[in-house]
C-alpha angles and dihedrals in degrees: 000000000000092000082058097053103040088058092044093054096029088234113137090190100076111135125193104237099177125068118227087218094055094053098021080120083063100057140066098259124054096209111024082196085064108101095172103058122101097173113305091335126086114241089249082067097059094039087058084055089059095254113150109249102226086056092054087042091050084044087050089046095046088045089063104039095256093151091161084050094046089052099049085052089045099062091041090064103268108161110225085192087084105152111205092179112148098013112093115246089186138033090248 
């Protein structure tokens, strides 16, 4: 993210002021160092279901704000389309 905005205001002096771990409630993800997590589910779930793995790792990485890691997964092919309609991402 600060990669992104550096770049987009042309200012090499942006500082990140706010920790993951302090607002992680907040997000989409509970751990951003959990690489196994869709949701609720674990990524196994959705491979059973027939999911690619590099989308529901791009997904995991989105979740959590990983926009370096997103990136990687993006330019080797990851799909960010995924459709999860019809299989649960929470408990509810």
């Amino acid at each position: 993210m600060l990669e992104y905005w550096k770049a987009e205001t042309g200012n090499n002096n942006i500082k990140m002021e706010i920790e993951y771990n302090q607002y992680c409630k907040y997000f989409f993800c509970t751990d951003p160092k959990d690489n196994e997590k869709v949701s609720v589910h674990t990524i196994e779930y959705f491979l059973e279901k027939g999911f690619r793995e590099i989308d529901l790792r791009l997904y995991n990485r989105i979740a959590c704000f990983d926009f370096a890691g997103a990136k990687i997964l993006l330019e080797n092919g990851a799909r960010p389309d995924i459709n999860f309609n019809g299989y649960p991402l929470d408990k509810g």
